[in-house]
C-alpha positions as CSV (number, residue, x, y, z in Angstrom):
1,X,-0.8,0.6,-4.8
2,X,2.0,-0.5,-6.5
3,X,4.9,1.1,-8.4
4,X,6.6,-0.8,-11.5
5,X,10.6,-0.8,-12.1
6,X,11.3,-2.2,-15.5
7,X,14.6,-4.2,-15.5
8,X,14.6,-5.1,-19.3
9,X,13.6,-3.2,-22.2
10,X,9.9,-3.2,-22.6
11,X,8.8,-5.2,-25.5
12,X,9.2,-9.2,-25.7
13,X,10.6,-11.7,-23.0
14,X,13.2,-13.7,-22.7
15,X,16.1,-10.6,-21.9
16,X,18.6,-10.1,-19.5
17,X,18.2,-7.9,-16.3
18,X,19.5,-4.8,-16.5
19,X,21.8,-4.7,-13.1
20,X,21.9,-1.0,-13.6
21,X,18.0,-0.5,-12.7
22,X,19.2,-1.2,-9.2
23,X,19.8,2.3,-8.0
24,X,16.2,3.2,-9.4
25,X,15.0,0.4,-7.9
26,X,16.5,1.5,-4.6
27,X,15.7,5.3,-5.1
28,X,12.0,4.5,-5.6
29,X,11.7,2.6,-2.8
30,X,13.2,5.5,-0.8
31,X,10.7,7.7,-1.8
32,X,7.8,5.7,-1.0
33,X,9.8,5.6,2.7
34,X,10.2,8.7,2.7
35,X,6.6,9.4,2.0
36,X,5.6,7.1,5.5
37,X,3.9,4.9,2.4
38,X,6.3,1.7,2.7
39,X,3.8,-0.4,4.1
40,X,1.2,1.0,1.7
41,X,2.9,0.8,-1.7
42,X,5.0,-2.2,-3.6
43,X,7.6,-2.2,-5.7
44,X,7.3,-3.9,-8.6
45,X,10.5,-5.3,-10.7
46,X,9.4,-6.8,-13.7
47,X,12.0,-8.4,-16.3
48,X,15.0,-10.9,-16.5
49,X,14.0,-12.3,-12.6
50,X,15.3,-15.5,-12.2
51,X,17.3,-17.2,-9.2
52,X,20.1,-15.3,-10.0
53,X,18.9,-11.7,-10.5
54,X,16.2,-12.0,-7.1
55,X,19.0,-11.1,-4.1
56,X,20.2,-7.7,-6.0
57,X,16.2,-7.2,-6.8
58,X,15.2,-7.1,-3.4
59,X,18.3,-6.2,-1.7
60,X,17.5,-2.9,-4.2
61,X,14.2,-2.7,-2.5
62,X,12.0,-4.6,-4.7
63,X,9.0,-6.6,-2.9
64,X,7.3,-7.9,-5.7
65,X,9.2,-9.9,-8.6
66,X,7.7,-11.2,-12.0
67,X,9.4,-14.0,-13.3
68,X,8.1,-15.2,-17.1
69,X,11.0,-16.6,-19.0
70,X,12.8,-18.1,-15.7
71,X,9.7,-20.1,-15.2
72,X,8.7,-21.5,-18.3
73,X,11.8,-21.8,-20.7
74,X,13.6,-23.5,-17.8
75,X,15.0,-26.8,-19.1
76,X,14.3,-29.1,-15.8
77,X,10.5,-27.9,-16.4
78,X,8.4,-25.9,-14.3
79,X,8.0,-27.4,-11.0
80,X,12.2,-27.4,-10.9
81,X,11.7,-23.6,-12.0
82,X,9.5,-22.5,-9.1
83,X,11.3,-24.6,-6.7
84,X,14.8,-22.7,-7.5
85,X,13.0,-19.3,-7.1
86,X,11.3,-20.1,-4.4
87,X,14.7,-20.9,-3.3
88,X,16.1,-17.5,-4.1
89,X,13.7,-15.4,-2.9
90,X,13.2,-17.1,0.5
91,X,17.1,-16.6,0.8
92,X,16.4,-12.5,-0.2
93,X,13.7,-11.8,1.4
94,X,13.7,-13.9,4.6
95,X,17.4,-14.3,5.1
């Protein structure tokens, strides 16, 4: 199961991330805590991810990050895309 946070405004790619979704963000994943389901449920943050944006994602409580434009309108390419994310969310998540 899987609950979806929405860091843009819904609609077409390429926006920035909204910092101030972070409290809902956080207050969702209390909830799910709350409810003894944080092993059971994800939160999902969906918009404006990129290498700069992960660390306040997940710090927030997100566990599951979809990254569109940070990926492919990244002008080192691709494979230089996933490697700084990668990056990022290895740093947020694993410390």
């Amino acid at each position: 199961d899987m609950v979806l946070v929405m860091t843009v405004n819904p609609g077409f790619g390429g926006q920035s991330y909204i910092q101030t979704m972070e409290p809902k963000i956080r207050e969702v994943r209390n909830m799910i805590r709350d409810a003894g389901l944080d092993d059971a449920v994800n939160v999902e943050v969906d918009g404006g991810i990129s290498n700069k944006t992960i660390a306040g994602a997940a710090k927030a409580g997100a566990n599951v990050l979809i990254a569109g434009s940070a990926l492919f309108k990244e002008p080192k390419g691709l494979k230089h895309a996933v490697s700084e994310l990668r990056a990022a969310a290895t740093a947020a998540f694993v410390g």
